[in-house]
N, CA, C and O of each residue as an XYZ file, in Angstrom:
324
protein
N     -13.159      1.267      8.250
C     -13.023      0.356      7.138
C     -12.384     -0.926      7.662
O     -11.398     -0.926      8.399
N     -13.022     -2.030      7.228
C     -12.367     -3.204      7.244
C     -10.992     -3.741      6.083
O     -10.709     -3.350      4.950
N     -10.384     -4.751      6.947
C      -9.353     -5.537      5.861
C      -9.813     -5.682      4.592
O      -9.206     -5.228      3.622
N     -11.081     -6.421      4.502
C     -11.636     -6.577      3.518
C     -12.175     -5.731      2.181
O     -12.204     -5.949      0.970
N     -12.655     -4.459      3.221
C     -12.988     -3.465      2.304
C     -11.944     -2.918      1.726
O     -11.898     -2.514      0.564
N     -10.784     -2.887      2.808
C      -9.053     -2.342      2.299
C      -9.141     -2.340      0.792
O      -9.210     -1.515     -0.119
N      -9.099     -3.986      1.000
C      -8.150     -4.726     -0.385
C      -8.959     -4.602     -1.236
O      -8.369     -4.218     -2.246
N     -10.312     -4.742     -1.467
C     -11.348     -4.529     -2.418
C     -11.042     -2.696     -3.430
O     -11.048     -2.215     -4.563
N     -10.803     -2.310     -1.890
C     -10.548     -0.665     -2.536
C      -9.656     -0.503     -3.635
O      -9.835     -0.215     -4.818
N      -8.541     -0.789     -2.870
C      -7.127     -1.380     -3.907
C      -6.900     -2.112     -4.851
O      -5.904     -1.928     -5.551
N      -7.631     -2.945     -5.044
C      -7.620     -4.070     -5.879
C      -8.218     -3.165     -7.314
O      -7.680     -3.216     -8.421
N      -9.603     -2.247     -6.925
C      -9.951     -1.811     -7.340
C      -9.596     -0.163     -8.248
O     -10.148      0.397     -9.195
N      -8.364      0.189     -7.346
C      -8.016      1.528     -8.098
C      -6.203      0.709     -9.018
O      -5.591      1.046    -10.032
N      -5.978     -0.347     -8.038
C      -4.864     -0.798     -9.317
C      -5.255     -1.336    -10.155
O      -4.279     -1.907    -10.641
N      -6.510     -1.678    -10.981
C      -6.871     -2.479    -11.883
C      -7.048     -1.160    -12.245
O      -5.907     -0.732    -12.419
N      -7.734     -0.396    -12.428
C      -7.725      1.263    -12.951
C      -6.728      1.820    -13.428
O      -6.780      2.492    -14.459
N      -5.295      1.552    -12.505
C      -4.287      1.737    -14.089
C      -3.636      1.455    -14.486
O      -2.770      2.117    -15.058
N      -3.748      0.001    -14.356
C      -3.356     -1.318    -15.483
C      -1.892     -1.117    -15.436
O      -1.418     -1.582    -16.472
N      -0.886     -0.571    -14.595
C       0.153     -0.635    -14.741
C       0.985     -1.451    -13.561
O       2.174     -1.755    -13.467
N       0.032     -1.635    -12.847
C       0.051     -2.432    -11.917
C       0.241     -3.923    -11.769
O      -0.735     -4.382    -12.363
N       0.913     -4.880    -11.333
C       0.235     -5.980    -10.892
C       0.361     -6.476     -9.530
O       1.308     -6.259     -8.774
N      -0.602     -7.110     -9.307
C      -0.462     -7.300     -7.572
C       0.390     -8.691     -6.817
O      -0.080     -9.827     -6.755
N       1.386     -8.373     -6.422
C       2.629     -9.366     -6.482
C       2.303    -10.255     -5.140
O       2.443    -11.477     -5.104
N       1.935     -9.607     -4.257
C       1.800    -10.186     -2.502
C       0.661     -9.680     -1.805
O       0.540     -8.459     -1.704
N      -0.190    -10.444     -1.312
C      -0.875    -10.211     -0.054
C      -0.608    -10.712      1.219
O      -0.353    -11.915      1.167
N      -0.567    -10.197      2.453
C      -0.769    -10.909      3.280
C      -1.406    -10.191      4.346
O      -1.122     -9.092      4.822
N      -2.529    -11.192      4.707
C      -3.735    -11.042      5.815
C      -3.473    -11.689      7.082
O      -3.665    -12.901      6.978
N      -3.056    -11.289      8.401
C      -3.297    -11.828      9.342
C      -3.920    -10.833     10.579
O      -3.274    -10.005     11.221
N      -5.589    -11.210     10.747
C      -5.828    -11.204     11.653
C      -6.504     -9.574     10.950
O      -7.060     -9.418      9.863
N      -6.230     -8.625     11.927
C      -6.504     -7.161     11.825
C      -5.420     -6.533     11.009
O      -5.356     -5.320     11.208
N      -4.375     -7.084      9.979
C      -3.446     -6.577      9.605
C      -3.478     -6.773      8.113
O      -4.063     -7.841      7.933
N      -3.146     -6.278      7.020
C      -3.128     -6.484      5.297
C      -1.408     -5.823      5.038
O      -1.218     -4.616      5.186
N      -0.506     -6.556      4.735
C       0.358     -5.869      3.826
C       0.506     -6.361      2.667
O      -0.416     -7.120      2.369
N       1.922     -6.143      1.263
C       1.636     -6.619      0.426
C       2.267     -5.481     -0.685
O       2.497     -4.304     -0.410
N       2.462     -6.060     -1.856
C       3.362     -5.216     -3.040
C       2.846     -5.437     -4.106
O       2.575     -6.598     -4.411
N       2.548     -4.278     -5.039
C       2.331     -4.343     -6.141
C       3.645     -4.227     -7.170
O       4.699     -3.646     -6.913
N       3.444     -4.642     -7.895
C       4.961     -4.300     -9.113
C       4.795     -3.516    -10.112
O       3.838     -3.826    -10.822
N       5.410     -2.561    -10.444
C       5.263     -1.458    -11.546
C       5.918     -2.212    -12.607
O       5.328     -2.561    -13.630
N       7.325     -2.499    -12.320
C       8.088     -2.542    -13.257
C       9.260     -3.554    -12.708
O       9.108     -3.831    -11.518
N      10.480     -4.203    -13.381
C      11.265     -4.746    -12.834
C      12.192     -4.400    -11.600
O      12.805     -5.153    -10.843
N      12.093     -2.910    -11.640
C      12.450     -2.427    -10.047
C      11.757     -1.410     -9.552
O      12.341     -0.495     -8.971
N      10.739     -1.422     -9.673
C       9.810     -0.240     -9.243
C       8.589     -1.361     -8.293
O       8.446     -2.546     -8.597
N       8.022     -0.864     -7.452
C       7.081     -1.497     -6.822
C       6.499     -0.430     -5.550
O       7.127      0.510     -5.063
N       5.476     -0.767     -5.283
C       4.043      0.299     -4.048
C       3.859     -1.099     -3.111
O       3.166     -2.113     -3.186
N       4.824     -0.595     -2.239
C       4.390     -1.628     -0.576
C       3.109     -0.744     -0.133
O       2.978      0.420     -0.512
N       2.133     -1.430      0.744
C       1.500     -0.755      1.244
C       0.822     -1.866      2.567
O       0.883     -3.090      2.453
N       0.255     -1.234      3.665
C       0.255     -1.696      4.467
C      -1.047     -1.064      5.480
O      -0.808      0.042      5.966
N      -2.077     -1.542      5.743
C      -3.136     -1.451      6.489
C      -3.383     -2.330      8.268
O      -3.226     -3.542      8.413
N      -3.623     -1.752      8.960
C      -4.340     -1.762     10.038
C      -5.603     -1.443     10.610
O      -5.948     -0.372     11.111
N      -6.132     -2.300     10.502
C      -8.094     -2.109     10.926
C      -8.162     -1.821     12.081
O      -9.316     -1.465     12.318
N      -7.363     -1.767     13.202
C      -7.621     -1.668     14.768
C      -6.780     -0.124     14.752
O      -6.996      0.410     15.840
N      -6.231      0.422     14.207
C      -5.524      2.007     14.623
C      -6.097      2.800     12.926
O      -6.231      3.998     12.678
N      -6.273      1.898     12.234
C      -6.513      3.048     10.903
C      -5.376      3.177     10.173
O      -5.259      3.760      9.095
N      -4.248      2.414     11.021
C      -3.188      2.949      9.967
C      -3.039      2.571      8.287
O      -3.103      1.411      7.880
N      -2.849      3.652      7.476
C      -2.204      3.580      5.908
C      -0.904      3.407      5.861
O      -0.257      3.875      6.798
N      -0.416      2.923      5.119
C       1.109      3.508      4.818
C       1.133      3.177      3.341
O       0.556      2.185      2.897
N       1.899      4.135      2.493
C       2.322      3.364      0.814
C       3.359      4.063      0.869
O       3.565      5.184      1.333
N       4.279      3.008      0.144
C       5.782      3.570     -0.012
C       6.188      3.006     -1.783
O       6.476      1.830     -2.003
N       6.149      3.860     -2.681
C       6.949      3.960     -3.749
C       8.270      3.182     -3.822
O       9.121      3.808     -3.189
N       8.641      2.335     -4.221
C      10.075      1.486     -4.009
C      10.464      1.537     -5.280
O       9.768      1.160     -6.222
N      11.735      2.062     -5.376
C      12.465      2.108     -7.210
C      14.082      1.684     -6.691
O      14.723      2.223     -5.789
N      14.524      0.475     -7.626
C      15.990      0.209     -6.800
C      15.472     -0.218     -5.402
O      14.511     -0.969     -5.239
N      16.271      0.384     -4.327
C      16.093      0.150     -3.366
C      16.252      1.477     -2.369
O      16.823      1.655     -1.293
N      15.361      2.431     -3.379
C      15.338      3.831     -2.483
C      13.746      3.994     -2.940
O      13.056      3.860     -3.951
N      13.587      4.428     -1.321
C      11.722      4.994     -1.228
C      11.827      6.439     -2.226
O      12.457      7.496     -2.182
N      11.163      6.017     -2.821
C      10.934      7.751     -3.947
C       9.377      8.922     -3.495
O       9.150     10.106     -3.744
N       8.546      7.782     -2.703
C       7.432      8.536     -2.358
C       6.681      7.506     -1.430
O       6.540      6.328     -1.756
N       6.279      7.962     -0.420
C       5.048      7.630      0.912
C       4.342      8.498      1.310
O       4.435      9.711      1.125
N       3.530      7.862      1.931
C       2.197      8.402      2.903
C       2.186      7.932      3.667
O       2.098      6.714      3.510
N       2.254      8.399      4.962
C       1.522      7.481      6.006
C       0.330      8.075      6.896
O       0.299      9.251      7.258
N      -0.634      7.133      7.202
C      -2.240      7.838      7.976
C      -2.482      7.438      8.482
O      -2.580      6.245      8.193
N      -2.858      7.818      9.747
C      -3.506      7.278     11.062
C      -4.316      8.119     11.568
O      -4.499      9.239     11.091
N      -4.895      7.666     12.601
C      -5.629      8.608     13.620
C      -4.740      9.898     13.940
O      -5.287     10.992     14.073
N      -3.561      9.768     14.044
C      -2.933     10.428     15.516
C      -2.459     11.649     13.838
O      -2.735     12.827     14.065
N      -1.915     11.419     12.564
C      -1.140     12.038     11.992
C      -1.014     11.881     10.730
O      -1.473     10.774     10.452
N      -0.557     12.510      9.633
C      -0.638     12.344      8.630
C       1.034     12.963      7.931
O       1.490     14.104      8.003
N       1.589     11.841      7.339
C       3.127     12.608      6.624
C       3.268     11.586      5.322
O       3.262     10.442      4.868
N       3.379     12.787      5.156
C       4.321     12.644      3.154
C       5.451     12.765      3.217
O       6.103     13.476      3.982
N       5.897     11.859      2.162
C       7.320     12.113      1.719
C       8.234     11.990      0.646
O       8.807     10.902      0.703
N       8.673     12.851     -0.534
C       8.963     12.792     -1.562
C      10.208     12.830     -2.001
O      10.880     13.861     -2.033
N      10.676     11.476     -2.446
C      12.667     12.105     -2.677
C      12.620     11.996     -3.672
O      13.602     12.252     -4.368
């Protein structure tokens, strides 16, 4: 998958549940990161790499991770506090 297709994906499942809005992008090169906002302290960082595959999404409430993923080639980990 490309950058492009990334964000299209995304763009596409946070408009799906409208609870979303999409606060930041940023594109450089082979790289996409960027935050959506739930709520006044709630927000989904997430972060793509087209050259390794990497995923990552991290749940942000306050300023404690409440839930991630991260995916790559090499591995796959969850994490739920």
């Amino acid at each position: 998958m490309n950058t492009a297709a990334f964000v299209e994906e995304l763009l596409g499942a946070l408009a799906a549940l409208e609870r979303f809005e999409l606060t930041a992008v940023h594109s450089e090169g082979l790289i996409v990161n960027g935050r959506a906002t739930l709520s006044d302290e709630a927000f989904l960082s997430f972060y793509y790499n087209q050259s390794t595959g990497t995923q990552a999404f991290a749940l942000i409430q306050g300023e404690r991770r409440i839930w991630g993923i991260d995916y790559d080639n090499f591995r796959v980990g969850i994490s739920i506090r």
